[in-house]
Backbone as XML, in Angstrom:
<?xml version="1.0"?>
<chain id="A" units="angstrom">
  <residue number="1" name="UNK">
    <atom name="N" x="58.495" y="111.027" z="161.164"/>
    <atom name="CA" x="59.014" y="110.204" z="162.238"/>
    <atom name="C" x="59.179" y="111.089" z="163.466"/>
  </residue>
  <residue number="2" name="UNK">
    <atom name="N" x="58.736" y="110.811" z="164.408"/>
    <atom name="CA" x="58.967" y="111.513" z="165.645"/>
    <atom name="C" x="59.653" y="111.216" z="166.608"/>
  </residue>
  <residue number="3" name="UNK">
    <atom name="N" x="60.341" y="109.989" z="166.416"/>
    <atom name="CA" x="61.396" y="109.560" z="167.953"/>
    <atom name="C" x="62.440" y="108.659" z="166.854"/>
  </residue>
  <residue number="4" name="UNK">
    <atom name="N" x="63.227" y="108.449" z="167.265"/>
    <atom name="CA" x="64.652" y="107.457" z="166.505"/>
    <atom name="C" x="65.377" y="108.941" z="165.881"/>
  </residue>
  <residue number="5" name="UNK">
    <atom name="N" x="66.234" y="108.164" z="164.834"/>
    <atom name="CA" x="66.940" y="109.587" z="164.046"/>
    <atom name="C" x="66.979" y="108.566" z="162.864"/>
  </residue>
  <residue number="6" name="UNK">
    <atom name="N" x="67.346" y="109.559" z="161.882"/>
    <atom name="CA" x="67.967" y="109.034" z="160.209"/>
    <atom name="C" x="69.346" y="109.725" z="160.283"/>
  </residue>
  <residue number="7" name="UNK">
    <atom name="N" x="69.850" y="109.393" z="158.720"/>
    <atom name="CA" x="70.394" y="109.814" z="158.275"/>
    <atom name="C" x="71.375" y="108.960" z="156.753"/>
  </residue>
  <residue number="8" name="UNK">
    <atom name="N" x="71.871" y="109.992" z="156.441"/>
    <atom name="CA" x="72.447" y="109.454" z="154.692"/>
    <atom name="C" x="73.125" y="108.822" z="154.342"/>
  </residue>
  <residue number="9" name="UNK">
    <atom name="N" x="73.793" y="108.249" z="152.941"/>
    <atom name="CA" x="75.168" y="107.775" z="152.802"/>
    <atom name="C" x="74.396" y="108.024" z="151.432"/>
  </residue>
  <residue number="10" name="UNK">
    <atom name="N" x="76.221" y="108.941" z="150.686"/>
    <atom name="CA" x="76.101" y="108.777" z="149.207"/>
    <atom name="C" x="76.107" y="107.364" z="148.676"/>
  </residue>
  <residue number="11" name="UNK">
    <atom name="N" x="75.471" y="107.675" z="147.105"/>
    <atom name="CA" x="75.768" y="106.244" z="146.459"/>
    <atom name="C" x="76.651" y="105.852" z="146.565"/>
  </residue>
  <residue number="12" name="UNK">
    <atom name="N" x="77.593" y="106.249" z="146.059"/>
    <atom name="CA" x="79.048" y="105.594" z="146.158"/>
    <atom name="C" x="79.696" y="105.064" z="147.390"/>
  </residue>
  <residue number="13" name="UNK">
    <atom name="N" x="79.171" y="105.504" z="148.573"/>
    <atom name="CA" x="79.842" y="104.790" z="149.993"/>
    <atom name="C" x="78.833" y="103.373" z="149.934"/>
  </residue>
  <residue number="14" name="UNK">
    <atom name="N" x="77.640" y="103.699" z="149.724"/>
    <atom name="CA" x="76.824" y="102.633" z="149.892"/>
    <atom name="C" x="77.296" y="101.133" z="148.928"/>
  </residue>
  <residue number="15" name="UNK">
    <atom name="N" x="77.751" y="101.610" z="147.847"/>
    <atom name="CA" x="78.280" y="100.917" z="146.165"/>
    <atom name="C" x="79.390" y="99.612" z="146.804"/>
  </residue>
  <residue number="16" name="UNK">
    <atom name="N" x="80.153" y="101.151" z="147.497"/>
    <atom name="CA" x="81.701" y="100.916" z="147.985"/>
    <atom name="C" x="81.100" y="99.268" z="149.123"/>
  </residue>
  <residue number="17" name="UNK">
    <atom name="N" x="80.332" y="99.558" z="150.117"/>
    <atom name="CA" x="80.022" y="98.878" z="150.847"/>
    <atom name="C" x="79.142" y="97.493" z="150.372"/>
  </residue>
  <residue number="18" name="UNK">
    <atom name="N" x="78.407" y="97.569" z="149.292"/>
    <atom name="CA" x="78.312" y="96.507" z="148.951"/>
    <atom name="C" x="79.014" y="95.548" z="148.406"/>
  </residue>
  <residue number="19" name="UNK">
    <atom name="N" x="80.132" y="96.069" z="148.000"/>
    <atom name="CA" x="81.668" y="94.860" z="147.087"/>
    <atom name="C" x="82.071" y="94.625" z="148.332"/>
  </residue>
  <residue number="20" name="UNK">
    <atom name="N" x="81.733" y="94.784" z="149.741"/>
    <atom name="CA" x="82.584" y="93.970" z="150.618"/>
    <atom name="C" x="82.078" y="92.507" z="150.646"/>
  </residue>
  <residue number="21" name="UNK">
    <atom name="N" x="83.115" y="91.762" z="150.832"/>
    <atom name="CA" x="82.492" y="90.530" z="151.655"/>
    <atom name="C" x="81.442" y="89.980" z="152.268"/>
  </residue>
  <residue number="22" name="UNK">
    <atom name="N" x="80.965" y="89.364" z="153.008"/>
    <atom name="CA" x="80.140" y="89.344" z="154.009"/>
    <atom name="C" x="80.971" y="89.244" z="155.248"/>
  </residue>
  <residue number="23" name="UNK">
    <atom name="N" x="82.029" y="88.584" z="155.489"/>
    <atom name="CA" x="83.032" y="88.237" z="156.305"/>
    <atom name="C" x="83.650" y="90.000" z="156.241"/>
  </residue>
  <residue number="24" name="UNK">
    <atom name="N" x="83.999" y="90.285" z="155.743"/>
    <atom name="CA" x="84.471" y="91.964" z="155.676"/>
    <atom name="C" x="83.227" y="92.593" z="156.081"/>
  </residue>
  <residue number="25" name="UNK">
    <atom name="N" x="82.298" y="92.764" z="155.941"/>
    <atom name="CA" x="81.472" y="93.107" z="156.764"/>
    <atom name="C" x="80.856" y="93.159" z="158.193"/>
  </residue>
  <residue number="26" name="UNK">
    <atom name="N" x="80.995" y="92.156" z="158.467"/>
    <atom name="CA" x="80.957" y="91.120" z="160.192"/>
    <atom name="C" x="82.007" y="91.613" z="160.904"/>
  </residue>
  <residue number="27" name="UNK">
    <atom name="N" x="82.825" y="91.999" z="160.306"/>
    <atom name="CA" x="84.614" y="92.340" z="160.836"/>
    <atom name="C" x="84.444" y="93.592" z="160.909"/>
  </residue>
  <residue number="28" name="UNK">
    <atom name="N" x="84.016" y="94.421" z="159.980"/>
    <atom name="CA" x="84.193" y="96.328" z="160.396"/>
    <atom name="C" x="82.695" y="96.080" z="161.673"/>
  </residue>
  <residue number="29" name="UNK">
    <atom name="N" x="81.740" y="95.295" z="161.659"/>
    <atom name="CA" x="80.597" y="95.359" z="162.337"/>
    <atom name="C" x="80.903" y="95.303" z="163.828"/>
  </residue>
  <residue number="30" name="UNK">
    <atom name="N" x="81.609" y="94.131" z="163.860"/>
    <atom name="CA" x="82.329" y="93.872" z="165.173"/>
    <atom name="C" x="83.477" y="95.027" z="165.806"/>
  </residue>
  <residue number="31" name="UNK">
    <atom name="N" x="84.808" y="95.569" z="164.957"/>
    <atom name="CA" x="85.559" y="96.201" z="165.341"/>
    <atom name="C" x="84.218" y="97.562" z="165.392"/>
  </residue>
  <residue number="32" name="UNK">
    <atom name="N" x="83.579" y="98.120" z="165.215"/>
    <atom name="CA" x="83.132" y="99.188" z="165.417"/>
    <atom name="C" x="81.960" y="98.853" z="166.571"/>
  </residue>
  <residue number="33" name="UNK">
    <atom name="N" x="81.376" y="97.899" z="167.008"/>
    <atom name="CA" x="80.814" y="97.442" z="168.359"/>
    <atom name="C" x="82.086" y="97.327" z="169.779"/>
  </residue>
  <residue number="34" name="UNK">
    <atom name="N" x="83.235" y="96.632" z="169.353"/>
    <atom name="CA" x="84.017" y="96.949" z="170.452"/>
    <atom name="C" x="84.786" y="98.385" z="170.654"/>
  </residue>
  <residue number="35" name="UNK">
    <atom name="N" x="84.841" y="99.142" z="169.554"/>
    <atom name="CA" x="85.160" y="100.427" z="169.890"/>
    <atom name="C" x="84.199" y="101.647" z="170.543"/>
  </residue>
  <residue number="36" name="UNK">
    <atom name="N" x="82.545" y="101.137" z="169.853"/>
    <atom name="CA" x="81.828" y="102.073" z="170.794"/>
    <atom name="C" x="81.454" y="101.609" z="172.173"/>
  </residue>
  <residue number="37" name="UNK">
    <atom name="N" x="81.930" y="100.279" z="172.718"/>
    <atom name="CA" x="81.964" y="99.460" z="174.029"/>
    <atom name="C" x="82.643" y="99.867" z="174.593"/>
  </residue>
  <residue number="38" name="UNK">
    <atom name="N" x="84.181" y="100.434" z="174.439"/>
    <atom name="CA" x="85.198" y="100.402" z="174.759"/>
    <atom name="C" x="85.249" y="102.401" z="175.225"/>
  </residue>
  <residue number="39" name="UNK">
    <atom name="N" x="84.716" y="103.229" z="174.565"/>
    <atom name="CA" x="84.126" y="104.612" z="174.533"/>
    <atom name="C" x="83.439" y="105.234" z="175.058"/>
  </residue>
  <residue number="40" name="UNK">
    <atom name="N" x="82.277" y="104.223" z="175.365"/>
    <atom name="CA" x="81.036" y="104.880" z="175.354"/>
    <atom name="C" x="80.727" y="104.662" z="177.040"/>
  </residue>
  <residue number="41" name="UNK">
    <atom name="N" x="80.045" y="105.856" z="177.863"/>
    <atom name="CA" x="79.811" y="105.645" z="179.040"/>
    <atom name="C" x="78.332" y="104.924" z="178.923"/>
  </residue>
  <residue number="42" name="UNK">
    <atom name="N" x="78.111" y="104.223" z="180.467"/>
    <atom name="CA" x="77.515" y="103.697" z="180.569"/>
    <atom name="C" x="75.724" y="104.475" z="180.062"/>
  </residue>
  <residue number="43" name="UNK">
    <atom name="N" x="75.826" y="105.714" z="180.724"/>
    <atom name="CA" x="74.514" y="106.777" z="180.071"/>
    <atom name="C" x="74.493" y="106.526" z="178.770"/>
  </residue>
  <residue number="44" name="UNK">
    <atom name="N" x="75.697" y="107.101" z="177.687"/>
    <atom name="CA" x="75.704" y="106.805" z="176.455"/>
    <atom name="C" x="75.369" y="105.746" z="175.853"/>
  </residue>
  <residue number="45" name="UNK">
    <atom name="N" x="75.596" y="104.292" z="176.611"/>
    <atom name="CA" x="75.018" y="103.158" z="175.933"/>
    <atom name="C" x="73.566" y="102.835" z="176.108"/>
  </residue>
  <residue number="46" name="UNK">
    <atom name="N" x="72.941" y="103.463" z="177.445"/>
    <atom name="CA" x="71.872" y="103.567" z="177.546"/>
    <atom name="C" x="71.002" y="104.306" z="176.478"/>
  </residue>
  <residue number="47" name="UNK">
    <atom name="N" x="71.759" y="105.713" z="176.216"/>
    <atom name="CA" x="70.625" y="106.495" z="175.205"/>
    <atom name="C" x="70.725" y="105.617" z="173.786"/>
  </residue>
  <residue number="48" name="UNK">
    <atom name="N" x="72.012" y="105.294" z="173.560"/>
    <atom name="CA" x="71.752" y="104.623" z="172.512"/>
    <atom name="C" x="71.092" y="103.204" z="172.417"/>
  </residue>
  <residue number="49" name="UNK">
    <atom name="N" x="70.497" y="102.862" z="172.822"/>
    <atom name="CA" x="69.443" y="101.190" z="173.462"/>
    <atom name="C" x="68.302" y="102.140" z="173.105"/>
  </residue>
  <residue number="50" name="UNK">
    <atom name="N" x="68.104" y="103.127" z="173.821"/>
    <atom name="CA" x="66.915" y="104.064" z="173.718"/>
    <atom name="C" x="66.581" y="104.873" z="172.203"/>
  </residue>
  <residue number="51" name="UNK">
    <atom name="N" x="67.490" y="105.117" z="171.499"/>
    <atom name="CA" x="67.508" y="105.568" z="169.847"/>
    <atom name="C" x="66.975" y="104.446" z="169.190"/>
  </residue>
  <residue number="52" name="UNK">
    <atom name="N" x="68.055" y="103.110" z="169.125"/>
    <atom name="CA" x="67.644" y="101.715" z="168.920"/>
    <atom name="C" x="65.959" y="101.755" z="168.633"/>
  </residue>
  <residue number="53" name="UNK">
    <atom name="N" x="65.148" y="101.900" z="170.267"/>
    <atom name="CA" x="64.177" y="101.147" z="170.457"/>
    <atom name="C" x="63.228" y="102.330" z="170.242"/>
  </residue>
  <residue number="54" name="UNK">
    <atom name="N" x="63.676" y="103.547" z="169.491"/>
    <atom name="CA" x="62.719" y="104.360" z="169.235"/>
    <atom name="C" x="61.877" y="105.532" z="170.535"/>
  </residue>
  <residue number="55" name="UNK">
    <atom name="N" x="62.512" y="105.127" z="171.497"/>
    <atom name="CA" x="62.322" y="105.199" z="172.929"/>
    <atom name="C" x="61.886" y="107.295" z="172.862"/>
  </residue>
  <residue number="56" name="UNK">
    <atom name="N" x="63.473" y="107.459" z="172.506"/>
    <atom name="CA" x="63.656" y="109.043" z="172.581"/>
    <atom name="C" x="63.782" y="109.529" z="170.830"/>
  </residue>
</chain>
């Protein structure tokens, strides 16, 4: 792969994350979209649109 990034999660976080809800899911999805909204400068939301879209 030459542009985007990866990265891991042990089994067990992944395990952990599948016994949620779907509604518990939507909810950490959301609180962690308004916290990197709420954080993140406007550049920063840009590069990350740009990670997103494979860009950089």
């Amino acid at each position: 792969m030459d542009k985007g990034f990866i990265y891991t999660f042990e089994d067990e976080k992944i395990i952990e994350y599948m016994k949620l809800s779907t509604e518990d899911k939507l909810q950490w999805l959301e609180e962690i979209n308004e916290f990197n909204n709420m954080v993140f400068s406007d550049r920063e939301k840009e590069l990350r649109e740009k990670l997103r879209a494979c860009e950089i």
